[in-house]
N, C-alpha and C positions, 0 to 999 in steps of 0.2 A: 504493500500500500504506500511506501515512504520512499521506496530507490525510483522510480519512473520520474515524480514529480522535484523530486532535488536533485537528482541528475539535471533535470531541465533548467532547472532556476539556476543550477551551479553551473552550467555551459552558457547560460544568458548574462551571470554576473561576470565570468571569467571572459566573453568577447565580448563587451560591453567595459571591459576596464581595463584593455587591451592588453590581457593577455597575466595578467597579476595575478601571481601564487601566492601573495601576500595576503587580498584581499579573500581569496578562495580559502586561506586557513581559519580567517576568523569566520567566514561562514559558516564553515565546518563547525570551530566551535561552539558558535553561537546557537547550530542546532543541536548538536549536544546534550550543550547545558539543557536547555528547551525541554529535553526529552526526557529528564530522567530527574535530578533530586530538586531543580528546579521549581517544581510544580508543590514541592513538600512543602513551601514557603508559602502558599493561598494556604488558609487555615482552614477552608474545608478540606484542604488533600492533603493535611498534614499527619497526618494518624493513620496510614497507608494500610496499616494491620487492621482495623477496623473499619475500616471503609470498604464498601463493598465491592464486588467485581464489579460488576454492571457500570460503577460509575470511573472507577478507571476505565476501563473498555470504552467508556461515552468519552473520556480527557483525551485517547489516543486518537479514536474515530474524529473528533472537533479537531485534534491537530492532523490529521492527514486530509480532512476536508478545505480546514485552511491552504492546507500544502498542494492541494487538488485546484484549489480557484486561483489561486497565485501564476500555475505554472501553464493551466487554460489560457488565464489572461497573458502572460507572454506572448505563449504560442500566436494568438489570436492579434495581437497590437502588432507584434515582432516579424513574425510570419516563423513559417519552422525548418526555413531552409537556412535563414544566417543564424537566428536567433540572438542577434545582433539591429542596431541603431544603422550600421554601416555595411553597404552591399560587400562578397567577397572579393578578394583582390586575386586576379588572375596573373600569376608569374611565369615567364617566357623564359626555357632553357636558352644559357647561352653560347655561342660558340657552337661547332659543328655537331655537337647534341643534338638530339630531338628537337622540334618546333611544337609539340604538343602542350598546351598550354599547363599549368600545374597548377592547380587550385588550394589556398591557402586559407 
């Protein structure tokens, strides 16, 4: 439910910021955190042992639904071939190489 849609958002944030493993690790991060002791910190989801399945099960489902409309809307604004602001750049071998163009 969670690799399709942040894969997507993570290849739109990473060509979209040309190309930055920096900012790709804080994302990583920051879903992370997101996911796991995070959520301990809302005082209804702080008592994990008591708290019932159903409503983690609902905290996971809410966050792969966010994570579901987020990378829709990319797709959808962006389109799903650059996934990118900026059309791709076509590079030309040089020299008595190939002329076939090489897509970047």
């Amino acid at each position: 439910m969670f690799l399709l849609p942040v894969s997507i958002l993570i290849t739109w944030v990473f060509n979209g910021a040309g190309g930055s493993v920096l900012i790709i690790m804080l994302l990583h991060a920051m879903l992370n955190a997101s996911s796991g002791p995070l959520w301990r910190a809302i005082p209804e989801y702080s008592n994990l042992e008591s708290t019932s399945r159903a409503l983690i099960t609902n905290v996971y489902l809410l966050q792969a639904a966010v994570l579901w409309v987020a990378a829709v809307a990319v797709v959808l604004v962006y389109g799903a071939s650059n996934l990118s602001r900026k059309p791709r750049q076509v590079l030309f071998a040089t020299g008595a190489e190939s002329r076939e163009p090489r897509v970047r």
